[in-house]
N, CA, C and O atoms as a Tripos MOL2 file, in Angstrom:
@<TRIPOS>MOLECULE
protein
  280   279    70     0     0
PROTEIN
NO_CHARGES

@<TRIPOS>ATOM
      1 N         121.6910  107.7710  112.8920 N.3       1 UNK1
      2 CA        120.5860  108.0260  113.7880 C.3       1 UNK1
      3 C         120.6390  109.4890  114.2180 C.2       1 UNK1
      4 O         121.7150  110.0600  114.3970 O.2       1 UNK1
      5 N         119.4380  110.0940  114.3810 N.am      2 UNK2
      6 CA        119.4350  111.5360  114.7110 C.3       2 UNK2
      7 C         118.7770  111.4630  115.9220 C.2       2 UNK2
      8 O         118.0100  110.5250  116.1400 O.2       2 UNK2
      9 N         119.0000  112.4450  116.8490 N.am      3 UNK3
     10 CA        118.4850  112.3950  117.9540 C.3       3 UNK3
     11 C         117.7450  114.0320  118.4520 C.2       3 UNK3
     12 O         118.6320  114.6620  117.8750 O.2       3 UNK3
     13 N         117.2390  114.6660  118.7890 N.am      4 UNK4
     14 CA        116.9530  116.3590  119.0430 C.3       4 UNK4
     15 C         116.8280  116.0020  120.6390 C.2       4 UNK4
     16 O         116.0980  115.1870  121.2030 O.2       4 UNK4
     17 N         117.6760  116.7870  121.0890 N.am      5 UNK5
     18 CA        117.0970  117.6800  122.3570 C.3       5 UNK5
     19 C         116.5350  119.0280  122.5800 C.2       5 UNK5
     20 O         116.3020  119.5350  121.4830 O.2       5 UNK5
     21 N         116.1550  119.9860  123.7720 N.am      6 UNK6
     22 CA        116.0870  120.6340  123.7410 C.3       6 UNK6
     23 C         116.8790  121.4490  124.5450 C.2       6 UNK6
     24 O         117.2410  120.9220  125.5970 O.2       6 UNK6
     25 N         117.2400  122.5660  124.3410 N.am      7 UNK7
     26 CA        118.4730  122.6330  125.1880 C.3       7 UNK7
     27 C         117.7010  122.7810  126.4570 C.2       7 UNK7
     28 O         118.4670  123.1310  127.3550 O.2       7 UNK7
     29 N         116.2370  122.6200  126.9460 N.am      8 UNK8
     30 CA        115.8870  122.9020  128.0620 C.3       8 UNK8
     31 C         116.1450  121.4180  128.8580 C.2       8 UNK8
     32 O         116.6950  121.3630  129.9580 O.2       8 UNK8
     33 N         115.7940  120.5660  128.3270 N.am      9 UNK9
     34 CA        115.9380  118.9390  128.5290 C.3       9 UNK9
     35 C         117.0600  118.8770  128.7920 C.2       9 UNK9
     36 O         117.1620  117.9750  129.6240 O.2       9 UNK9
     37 N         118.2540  119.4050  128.5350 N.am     10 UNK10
     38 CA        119.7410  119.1400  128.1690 C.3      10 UNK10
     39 C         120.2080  119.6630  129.7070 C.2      10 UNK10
     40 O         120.8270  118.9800  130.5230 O.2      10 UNK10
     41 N         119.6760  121.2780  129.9160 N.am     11 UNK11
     42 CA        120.1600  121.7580  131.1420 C.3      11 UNK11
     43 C         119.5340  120.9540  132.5080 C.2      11 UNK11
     44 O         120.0700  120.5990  133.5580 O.2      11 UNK11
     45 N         118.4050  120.8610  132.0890 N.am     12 UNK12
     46 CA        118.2380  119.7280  133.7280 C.3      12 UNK12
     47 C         118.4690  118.8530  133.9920 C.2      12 UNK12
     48 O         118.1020  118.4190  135.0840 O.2      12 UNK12
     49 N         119.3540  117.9750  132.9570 N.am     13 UNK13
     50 CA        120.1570  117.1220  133.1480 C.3      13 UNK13
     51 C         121.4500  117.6260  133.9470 C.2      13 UNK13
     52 O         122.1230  116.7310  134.4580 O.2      13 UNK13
     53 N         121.8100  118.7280  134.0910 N.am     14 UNK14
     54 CA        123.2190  118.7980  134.3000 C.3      14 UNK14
     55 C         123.0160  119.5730  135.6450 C.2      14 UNK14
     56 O         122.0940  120.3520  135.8870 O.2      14 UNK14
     57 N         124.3170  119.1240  136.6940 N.am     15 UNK15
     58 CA        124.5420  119.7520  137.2680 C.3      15 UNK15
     59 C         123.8980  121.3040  138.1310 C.2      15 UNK15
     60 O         124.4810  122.2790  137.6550 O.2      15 UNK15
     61 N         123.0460  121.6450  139.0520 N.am     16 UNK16
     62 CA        122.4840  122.8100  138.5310 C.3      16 UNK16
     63 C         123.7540  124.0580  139.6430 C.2      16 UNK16
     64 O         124.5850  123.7930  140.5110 O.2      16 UNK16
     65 N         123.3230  125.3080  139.0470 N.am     17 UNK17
     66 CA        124.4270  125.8570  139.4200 C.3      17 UNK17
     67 C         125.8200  126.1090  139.2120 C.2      17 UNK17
     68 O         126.6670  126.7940  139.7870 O.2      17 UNK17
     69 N         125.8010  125.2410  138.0710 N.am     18 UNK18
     70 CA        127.1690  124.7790  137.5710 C.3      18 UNK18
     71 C         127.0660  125.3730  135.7780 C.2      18 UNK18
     72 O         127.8780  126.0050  135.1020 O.2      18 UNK18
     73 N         126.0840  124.9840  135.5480 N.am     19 UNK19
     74 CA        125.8190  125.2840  134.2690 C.3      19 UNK19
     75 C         124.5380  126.5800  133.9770 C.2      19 UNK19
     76 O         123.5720  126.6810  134.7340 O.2      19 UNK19
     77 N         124.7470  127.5190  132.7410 N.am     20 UNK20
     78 CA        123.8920  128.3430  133.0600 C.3      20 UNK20
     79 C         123.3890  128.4960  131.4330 C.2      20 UNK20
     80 O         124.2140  128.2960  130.5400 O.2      20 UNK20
     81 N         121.9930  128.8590  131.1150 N.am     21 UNK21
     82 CA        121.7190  129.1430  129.6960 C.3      21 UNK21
     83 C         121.6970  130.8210  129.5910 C.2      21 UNK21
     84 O         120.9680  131.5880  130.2190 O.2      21 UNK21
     85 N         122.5560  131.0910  128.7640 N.am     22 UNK22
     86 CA        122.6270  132.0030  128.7850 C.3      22 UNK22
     87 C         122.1940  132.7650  126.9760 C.2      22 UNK22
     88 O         122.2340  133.9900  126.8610 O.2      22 UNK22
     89 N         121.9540  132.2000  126.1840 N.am     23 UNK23
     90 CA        120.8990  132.1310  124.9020 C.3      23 UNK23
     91 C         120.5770  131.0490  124.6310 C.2      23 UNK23
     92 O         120.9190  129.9180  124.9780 O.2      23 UNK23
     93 N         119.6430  131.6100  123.7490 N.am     24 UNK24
     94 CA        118.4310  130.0870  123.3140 C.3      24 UNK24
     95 C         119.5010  129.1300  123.1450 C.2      24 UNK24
     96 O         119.5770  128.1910  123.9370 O.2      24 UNK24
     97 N         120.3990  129.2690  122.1350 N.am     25 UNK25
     98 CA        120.8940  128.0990  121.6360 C.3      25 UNK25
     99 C         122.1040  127.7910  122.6200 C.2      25 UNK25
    100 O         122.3490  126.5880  122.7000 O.2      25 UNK25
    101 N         122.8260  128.5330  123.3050 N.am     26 UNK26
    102 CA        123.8260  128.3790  123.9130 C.3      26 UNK26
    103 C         123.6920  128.3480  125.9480 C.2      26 UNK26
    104 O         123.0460  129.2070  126.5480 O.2      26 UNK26
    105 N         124.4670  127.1570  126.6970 N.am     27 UNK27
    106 CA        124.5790  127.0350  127.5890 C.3      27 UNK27
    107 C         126.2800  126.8490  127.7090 C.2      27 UNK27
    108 O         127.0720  126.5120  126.8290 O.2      27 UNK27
    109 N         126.5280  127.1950  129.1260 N.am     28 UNK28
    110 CA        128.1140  127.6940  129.6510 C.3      28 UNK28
    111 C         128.0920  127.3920  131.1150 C.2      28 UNK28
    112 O         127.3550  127.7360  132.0390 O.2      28 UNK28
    113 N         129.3950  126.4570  130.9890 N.am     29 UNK29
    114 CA        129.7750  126.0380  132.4260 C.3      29 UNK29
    115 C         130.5150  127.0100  133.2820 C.2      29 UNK29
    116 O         131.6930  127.0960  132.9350 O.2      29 UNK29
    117 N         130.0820  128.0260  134.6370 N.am     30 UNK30
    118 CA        130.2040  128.8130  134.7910 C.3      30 UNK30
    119 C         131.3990  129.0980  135.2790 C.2      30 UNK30
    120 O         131.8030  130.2350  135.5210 O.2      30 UNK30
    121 N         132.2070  127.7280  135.4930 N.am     31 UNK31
    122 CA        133.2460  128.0270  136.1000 C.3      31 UNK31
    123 C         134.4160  128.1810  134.8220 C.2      31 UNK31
    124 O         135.6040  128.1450  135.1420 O.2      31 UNK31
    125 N         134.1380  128.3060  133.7610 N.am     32 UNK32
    126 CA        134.7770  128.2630  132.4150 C.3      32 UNK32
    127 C         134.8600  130.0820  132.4930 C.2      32 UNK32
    128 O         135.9270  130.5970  132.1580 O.2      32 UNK32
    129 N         133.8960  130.8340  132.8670 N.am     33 UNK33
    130 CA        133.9700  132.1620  132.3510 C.3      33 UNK33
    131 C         135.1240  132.8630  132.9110 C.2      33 UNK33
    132 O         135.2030  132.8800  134.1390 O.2      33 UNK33
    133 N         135.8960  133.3570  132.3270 N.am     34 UNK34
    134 CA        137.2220  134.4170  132.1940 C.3      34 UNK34
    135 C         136.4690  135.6270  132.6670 C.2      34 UNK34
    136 O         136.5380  136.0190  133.8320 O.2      34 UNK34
    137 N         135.7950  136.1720  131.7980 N.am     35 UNK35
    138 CA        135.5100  137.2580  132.2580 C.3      35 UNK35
    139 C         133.8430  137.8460  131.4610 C.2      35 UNK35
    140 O         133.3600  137.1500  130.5680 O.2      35 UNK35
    141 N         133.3040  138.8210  131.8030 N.am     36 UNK36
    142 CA        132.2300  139.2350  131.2330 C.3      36 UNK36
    143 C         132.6080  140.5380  130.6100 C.2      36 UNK36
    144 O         133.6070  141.0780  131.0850 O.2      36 UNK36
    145 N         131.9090  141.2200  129.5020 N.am     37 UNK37
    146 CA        132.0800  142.5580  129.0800 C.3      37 UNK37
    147 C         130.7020  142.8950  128.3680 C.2      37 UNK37
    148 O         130.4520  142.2920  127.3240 O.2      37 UNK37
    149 N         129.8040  143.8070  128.8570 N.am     38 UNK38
    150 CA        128.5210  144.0290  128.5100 C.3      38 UNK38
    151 C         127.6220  142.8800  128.4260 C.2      38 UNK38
    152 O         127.0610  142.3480  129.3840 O.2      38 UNK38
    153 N         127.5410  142.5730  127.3010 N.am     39 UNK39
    154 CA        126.3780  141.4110  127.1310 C.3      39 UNK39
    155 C         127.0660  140.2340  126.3160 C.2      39 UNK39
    156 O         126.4780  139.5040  125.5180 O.2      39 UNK39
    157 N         128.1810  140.1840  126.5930 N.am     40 UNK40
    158 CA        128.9510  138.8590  126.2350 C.3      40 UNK40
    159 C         129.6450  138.3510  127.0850 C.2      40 UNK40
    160 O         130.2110  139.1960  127.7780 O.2      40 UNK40
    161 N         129.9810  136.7310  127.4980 N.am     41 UNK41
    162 CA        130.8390  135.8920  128.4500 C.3      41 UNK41
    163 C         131.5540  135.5910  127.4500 C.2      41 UNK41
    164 O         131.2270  135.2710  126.3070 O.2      41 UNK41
    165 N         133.0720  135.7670  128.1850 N.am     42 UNK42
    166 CA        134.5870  135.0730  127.8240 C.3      42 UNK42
    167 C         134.4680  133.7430  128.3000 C.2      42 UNK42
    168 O         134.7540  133.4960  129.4720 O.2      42 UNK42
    169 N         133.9980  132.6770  127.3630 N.am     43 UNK43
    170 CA        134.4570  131.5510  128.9100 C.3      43 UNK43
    171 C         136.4440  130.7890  128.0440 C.2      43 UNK43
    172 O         136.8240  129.6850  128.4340 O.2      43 UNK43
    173 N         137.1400  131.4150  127.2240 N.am     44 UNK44
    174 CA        138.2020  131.0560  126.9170 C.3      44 UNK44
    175 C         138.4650  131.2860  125.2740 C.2      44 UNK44
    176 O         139.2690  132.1810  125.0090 O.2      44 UNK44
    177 N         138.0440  130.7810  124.4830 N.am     45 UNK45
    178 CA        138.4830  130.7420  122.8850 C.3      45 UNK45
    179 C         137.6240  131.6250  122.4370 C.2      45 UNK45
    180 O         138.0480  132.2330  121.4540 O.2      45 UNK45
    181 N         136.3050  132.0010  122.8790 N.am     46 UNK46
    182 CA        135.3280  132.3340  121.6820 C.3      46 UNK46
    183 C         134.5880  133.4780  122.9900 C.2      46 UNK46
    184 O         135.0010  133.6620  124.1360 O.2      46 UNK46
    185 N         133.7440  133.9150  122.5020 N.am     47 UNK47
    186 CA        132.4950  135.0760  122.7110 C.3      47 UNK47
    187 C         131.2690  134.4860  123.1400 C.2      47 UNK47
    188 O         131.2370  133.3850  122.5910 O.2      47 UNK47
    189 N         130.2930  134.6310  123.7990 N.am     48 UNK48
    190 CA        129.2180  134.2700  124.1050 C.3      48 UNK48
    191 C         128.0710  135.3760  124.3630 C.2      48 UNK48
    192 O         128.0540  135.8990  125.4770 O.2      48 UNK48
    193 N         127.0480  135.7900  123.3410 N.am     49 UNK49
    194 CA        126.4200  136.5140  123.9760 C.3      49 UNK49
    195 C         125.1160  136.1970  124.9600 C.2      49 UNK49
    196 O         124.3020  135.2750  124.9040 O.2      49 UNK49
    197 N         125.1880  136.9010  125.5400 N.am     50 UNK50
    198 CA        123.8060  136.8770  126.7560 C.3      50 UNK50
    199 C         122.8710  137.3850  126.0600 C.2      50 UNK50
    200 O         122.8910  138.4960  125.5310 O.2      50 UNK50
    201 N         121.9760  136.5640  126.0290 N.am     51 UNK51
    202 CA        120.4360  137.0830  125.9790 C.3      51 UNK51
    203 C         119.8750  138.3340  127.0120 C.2      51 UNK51
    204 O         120.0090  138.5320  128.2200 O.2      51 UNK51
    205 N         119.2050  139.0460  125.9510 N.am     52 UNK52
    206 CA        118.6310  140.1080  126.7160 C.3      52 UNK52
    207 C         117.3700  139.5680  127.9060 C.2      52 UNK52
    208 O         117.0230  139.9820  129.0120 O.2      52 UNK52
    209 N         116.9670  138.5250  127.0820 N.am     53 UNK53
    210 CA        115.8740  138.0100  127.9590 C.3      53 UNK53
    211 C         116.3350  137.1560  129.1990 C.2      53 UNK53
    212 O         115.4500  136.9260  130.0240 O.2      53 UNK53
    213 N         117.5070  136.6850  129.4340 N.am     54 UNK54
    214 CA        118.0120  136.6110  130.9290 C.3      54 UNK54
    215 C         119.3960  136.9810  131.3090 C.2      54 UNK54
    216 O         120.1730  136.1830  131.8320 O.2      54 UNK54
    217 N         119.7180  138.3770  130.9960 N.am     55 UNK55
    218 CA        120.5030  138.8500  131.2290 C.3      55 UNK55
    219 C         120.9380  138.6820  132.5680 C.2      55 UNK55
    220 O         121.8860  138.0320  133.0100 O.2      55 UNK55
    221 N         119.7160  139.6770  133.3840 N.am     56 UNK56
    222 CA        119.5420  140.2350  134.8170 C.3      56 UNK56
    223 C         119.9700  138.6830  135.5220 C.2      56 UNK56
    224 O         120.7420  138.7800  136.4760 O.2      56 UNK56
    225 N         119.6440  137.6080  135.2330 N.am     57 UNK57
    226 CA        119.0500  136.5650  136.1330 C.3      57 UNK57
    227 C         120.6820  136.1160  135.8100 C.2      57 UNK57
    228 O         121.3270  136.2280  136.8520 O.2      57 UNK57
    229 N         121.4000  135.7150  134.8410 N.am     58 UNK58
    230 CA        122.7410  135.4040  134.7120 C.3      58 UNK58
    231 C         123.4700  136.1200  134.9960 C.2      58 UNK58
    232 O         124.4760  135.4390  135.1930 O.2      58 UNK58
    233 N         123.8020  137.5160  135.2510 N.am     59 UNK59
    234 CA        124.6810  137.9620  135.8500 C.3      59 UNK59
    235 C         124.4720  138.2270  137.3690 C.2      59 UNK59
    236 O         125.4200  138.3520  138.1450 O.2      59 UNK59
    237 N         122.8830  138.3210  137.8190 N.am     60 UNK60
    238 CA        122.4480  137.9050  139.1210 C.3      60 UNK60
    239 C         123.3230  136.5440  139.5170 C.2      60 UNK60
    240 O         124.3160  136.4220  140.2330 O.2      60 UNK60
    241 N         122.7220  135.7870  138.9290 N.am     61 UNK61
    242 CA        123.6830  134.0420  139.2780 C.3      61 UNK61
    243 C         124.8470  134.1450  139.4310 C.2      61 UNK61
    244 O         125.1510  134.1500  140.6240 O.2      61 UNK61
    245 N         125.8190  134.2500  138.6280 N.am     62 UNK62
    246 CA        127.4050  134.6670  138.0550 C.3      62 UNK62
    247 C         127.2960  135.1940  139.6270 C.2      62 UNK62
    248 O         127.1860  134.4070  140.5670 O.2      62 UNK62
    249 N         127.3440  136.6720  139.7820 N.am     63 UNK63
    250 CA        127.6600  137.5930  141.1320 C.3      63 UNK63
    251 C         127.5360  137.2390  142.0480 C.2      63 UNK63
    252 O         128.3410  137.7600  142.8200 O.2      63 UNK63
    253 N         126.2430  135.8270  142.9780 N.am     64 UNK64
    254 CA        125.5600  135.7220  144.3600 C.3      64 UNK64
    255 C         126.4420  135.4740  144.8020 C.2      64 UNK64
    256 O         126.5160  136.0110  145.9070 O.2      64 UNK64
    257 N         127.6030  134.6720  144.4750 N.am     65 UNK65
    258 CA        128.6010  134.4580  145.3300 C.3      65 UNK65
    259 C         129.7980  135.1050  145.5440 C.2      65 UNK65
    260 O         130.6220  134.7650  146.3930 O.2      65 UNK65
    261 N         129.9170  136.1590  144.6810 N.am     66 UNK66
    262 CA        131.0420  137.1310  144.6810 C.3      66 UNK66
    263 C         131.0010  138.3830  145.3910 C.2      66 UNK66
    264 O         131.9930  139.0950  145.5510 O.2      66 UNK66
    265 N         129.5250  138.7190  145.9320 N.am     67 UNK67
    266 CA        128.8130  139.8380  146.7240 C.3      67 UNK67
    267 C         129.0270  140.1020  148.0440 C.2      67 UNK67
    268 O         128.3180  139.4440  148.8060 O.2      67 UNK67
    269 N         129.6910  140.7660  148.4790 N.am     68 UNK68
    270 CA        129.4370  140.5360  150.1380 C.3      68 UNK68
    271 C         128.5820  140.8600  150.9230 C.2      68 UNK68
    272 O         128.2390  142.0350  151.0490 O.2      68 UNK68
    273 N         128.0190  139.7850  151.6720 N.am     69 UNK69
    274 CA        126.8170  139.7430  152.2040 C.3      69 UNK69
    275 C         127.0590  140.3530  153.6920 C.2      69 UNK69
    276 O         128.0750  140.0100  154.2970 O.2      69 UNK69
    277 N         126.1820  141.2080  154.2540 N.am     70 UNK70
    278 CA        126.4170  141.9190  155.1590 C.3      70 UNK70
    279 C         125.2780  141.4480  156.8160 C.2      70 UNK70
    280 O         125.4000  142.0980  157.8540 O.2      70 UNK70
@<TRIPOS>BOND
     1     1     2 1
     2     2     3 1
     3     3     4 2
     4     3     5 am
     5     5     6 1
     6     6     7 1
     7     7     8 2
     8     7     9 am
     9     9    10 1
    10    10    11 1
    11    11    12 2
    12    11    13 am
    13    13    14 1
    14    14    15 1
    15    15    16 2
    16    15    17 am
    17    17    18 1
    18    18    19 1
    19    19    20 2
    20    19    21 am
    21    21    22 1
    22    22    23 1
    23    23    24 2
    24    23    25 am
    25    25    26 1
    26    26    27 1
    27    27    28 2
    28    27    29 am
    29    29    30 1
    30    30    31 1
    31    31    32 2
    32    31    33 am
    33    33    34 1
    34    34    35 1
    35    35    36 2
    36    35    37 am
    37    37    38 1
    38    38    39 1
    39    39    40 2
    40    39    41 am
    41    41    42 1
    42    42    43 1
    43    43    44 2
    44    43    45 am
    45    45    46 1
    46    46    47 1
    47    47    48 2
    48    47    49 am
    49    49    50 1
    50    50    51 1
    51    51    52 2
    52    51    53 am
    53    53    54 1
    54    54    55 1
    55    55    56 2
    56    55    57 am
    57    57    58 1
    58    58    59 1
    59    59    60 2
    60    59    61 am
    61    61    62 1
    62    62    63 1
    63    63    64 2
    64    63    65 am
    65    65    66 1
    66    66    67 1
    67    67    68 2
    68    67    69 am
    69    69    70 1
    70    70    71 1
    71    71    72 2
    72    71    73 am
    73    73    74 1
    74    74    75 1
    75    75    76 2
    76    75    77 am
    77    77    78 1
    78    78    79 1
    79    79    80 2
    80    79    81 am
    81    81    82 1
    82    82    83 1
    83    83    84 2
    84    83    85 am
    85    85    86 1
    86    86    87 1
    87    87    88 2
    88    87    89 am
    89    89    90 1
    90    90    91 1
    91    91    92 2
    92    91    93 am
    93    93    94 1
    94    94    95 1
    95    95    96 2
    96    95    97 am
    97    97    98 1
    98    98    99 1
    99    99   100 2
   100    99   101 am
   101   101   102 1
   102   102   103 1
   103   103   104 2
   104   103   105 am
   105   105   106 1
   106   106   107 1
   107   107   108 2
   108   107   109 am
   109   109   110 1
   110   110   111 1
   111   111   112 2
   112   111   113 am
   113   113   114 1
   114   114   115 1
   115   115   116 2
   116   115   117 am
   117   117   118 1
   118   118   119 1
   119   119   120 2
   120   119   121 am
   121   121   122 1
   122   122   123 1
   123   123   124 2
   124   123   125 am
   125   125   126 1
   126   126   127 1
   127   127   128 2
   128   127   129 am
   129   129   130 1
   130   130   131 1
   131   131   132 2
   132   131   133 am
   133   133   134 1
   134   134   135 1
   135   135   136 2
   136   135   137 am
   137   137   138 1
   138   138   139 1
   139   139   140 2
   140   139   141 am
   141   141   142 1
   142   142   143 1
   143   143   144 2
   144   143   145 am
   145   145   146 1
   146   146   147 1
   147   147   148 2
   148   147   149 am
   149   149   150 1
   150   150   151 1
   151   151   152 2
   152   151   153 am
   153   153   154 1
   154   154   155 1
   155   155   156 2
   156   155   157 am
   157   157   158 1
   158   158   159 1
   159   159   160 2
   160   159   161 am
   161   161   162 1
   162   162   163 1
   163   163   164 2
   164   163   165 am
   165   165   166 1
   166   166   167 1
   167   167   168 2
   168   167   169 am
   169   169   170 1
   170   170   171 1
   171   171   172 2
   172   171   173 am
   173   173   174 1
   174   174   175 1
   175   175   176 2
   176   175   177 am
   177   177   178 1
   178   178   179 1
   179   179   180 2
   180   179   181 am
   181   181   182 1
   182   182   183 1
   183   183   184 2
   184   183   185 am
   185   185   186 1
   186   186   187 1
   187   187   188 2
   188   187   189 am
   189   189   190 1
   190   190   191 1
   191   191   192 2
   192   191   193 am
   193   193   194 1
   194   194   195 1
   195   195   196 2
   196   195   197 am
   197   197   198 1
   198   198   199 1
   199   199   200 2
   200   199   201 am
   201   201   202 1
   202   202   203 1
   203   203   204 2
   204   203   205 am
   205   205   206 1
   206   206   207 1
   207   207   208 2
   208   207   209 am
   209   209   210 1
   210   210   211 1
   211   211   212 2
   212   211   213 am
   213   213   214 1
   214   214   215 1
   215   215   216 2
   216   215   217 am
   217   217   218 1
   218   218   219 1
   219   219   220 2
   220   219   221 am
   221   221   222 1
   222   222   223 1
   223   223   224 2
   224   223   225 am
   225   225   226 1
   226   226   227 1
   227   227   228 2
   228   227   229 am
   229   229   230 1
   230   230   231 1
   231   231   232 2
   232   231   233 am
   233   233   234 1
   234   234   235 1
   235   235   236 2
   236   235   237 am
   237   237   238 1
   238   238   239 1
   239   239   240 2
   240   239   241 am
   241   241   242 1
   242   242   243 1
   243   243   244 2
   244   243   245 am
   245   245   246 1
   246   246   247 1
   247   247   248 2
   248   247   249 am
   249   249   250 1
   250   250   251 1
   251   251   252 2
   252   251   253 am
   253   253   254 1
   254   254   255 1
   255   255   256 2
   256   255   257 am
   257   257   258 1
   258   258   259 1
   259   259   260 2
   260   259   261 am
   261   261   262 1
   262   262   263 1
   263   263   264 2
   264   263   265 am
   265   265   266 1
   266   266   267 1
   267   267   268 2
   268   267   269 am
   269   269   270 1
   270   270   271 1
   271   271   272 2
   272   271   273 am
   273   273   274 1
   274   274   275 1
   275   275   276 2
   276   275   277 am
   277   277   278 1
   278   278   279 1
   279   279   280 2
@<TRIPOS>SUBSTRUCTURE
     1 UNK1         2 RESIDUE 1 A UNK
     2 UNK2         6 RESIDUE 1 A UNK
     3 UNK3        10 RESIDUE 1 A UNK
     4 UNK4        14 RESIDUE 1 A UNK
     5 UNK5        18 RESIDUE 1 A UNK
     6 UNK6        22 RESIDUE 1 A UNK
     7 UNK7        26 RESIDUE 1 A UNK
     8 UNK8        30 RESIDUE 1 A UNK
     9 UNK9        34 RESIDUE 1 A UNK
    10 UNK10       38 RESIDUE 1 A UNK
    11 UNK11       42 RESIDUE 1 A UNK
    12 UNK12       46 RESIDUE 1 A UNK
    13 UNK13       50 RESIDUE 1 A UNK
    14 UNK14       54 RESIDUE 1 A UNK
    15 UNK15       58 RESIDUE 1 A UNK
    16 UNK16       62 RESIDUE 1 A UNK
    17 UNK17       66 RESIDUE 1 A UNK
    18 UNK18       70 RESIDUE 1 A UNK
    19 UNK19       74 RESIDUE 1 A UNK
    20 UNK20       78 RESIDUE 1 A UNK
    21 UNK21       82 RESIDUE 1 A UNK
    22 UNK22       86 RESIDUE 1 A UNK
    23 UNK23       90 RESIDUE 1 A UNK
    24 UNK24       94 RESIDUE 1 A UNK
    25 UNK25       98 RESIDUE 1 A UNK
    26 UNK26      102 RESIDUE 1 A UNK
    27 UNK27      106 RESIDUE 1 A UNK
    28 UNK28      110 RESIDUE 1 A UNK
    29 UNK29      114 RESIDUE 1 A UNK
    30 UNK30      118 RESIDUE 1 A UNK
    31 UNK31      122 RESIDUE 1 A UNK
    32 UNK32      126 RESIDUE 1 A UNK
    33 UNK33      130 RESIDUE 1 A UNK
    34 UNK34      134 RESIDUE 1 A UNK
    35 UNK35      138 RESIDUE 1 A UNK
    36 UNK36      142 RESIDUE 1 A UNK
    37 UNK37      146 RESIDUE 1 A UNK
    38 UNK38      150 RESIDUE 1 A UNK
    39 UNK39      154 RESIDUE 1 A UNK
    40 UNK40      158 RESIDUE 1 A UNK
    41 UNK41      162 RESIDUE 1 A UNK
    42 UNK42      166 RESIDUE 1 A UNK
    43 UNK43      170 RESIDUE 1 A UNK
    44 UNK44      174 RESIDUE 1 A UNK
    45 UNK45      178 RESIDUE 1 A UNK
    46 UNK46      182 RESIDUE 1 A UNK
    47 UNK47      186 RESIDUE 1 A UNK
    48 UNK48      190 RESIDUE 1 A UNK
    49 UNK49      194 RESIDUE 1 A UNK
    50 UNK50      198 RESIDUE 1 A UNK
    51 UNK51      202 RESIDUE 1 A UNK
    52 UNK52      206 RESIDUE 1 A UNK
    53 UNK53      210 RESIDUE 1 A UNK
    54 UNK54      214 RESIDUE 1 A UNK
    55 UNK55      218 RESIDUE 1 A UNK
    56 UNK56      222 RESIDUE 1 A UNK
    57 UNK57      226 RESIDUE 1 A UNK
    58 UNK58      230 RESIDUE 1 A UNK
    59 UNK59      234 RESIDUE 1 A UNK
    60 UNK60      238 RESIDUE 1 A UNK
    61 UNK61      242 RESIDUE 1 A UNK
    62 UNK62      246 RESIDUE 1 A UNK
    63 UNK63      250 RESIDUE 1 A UNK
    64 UNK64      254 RESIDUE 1 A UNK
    65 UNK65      258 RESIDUE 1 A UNK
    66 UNK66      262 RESIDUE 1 A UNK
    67 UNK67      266 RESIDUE 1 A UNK
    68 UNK68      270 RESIDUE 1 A UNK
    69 UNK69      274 RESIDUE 1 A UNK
    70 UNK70      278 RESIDUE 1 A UNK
């Protein structure tokens, strides 16, 4: 049996805040990320690149809570 989602269907299933799409094909649980370097997330074994098209808005997300708010 085959089944298709979309990964848009897929993310509003989950958790929000927790999980982030960060390219078309790829979504990342944010508390997995090691570290960032330009336009790729470490979240442990492998590379992830960020889409240019929501760059701003994922590393916006990633940061709101690491910012100090004044």
């Amino acid at each position: 049996m085959i089944v298709y989602f979309t990964v848009k269907s897929i993310i509003e299933q989950l958790p929000t805040g927790k999980f982030l799409k960060v390219h078309k094909p790829y979504i990342t649980n944010t508390s997995k990320i090691k570290s960032i370097e330009g336009n790729e997330i470490n979240p442990g074994s492998a590379k992830v690149i960020i889409s240019q098209n929501v760059h701003y808005s994922v590393i916006k997300e990633l940061l709101k809570d690491k910012m100090l708010k004044r």
